[in-house]
C-alpha positions in Angstrom: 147.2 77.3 129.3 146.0 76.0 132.5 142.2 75.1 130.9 144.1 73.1 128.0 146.2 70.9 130.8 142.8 70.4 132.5 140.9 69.8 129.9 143.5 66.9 128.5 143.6 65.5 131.8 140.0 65.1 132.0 140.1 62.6 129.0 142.4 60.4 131.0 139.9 60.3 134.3 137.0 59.8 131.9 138.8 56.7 130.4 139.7 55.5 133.9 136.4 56.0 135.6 134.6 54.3 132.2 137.4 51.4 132.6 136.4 51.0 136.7 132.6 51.3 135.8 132.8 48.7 132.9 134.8 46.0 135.0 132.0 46.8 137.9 128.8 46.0 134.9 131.0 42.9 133.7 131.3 41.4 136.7 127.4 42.2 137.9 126.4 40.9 134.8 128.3 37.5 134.8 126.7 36.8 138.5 123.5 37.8 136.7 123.9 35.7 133.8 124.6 32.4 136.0 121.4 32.5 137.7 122.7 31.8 141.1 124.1 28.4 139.8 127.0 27.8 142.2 130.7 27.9 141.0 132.9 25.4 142.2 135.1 27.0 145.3 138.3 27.0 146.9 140.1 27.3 142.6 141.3 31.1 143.2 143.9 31.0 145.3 143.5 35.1 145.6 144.6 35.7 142.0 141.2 37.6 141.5 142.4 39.4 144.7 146.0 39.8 144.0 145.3 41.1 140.2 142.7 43.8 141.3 144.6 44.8 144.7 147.7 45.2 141.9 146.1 47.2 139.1 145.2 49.9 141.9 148.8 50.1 143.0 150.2 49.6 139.7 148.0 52.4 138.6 149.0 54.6 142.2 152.4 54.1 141.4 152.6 55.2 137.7 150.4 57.9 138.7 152.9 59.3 141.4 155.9 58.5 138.6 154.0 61.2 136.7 153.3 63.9 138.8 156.5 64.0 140.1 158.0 63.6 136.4 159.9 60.2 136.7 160.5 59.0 133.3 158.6 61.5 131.2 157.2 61.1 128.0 156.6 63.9 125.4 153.1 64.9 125.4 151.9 63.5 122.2 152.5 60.0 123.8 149.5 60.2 126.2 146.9 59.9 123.0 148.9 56.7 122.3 147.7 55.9 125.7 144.4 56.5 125.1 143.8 54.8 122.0 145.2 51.5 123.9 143.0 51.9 126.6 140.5 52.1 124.4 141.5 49.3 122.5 142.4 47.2 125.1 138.7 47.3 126.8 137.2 46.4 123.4 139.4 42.8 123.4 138.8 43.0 126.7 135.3 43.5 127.0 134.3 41.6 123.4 136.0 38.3 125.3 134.3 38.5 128.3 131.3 39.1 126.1 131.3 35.6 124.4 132.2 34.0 127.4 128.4 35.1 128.5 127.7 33.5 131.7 131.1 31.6 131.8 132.7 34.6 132.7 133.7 35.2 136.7 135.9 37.3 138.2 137.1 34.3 140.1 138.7 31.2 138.8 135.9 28.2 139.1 133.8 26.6 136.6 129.8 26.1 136.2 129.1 22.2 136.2 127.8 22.5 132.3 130.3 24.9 131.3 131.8 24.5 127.6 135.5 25.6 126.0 134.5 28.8 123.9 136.7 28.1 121.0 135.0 30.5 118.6 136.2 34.3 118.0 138.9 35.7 120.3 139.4 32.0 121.6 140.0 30.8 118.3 143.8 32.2 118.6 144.1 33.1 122.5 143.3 31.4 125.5 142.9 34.3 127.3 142.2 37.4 125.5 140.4 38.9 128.4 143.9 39.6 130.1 145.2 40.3 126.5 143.2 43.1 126.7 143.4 43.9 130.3 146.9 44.1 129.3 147.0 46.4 126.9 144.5 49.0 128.6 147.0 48.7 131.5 150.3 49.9 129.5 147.6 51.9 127.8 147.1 53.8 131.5 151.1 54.2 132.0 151.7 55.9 128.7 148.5 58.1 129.4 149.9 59.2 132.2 153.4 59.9 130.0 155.8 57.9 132.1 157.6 55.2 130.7 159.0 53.9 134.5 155.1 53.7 135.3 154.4 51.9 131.6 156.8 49.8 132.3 156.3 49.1 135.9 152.6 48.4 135.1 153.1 46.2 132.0 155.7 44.0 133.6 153.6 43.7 137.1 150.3 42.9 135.2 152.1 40.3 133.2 153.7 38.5 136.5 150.0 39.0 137.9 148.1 37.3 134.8 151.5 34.3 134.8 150.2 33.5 138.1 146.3 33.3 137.3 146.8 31.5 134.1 148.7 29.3 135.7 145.7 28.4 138.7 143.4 28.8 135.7 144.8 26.5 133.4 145.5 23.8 135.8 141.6 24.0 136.9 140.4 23.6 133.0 142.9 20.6 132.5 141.3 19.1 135.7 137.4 19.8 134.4 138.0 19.3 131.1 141.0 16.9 130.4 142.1 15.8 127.2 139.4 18.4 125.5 141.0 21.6 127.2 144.8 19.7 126.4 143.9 19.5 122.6 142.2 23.7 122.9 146.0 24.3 124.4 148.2 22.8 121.1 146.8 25.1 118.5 146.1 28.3 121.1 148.4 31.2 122.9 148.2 32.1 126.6 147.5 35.6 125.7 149.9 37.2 122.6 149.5 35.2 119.4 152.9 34.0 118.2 154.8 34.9 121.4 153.4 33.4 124.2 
């Protein structure tokens, strides 16, 4: 019975260690896709920090909820979990994708940078954190806790308020009346709610 516990598990670290390693290529490639060309600084104000440092203690926390059985799931719940983590790095990963070398893990633009309004930003503003946010409850109800789901999808959402917040008020400065016109017919991050 032991090997069928380990062997369960293992799918969870494999998703988590593939979710780390893909966020690691995304963000090499971005640098490597802007050329060197020189993002404008001092737009951040730590959200890039704060929503990293977070998603590792999110993670820790939901992680202890679950060893030490705090809010429990049934079993069956944790391939739930894996299907959204899987999920939620396609949107994830597919947005950052047609951003191409607009993407950054920090908040800044390049000085010829355009509003993608085509595919995922078509609907949402931000899909990157939509998925980000869903691999995130995704890793909570792997791990079979609902007090760790829910701790995680609240404090990711109040992380991703913050930075859309620094974000938008960057693209309204850059772009203007474009970017205000992109914000009427779009959502922040879940079509028809918000």
């Amino acid at each position: 019975m032991a090997n069928v516990y380990a062997y369960e598990g293992l799918w969870f670290w494999l998703l988590l260690y593939f979710w780390l390693a893909s966020e690691m290529f995304f963000g090499l490639r971005a640098r490597r896709l802007r050329g060197g060309q020189p993002e404008k600084r001092n737009q951040d104000r730590g959200s890039a920090f704060l929503i990293m440092m977070g998603m590792y203690l999110l993670i820790l926390v939901s992680f202890v909820f679950s060893v030490n059985k705090l809010g429990l799931l049934p079993n069956w719940v944790k391939y739930v979990g894996y299907a959204l983590m899987l999920a939620g790095m396609a949107v994830r990963y597919s947005a950052i994708a047609q951003l191409g070398r607009f993407f950054s893990p920090v908040v800044g633009v390049v000085s010829n940078q355009e509003i993608v309004q085509s595919g995922l930003y078509r609907k949402i503003r931000h899909p990157a954190y939509t998925g980000g946010w869903i691999t995130a409850v995704g890793i909570g109800l792997s791990l079979r806790t609902w007090l760790g789901t829910a701790l995680y999808g609240v404090g990711l959402l109040l992380l991703y308020v913050y930075r859309i917040h620094i974000e938008e008020q960057m693209m309204i400065r850059h772009f203007g009346q474009k970017y205000l016109t992109y914000r009427k017919f779009t959502w922040k991050i879940f079509p028809g709610i918000w």
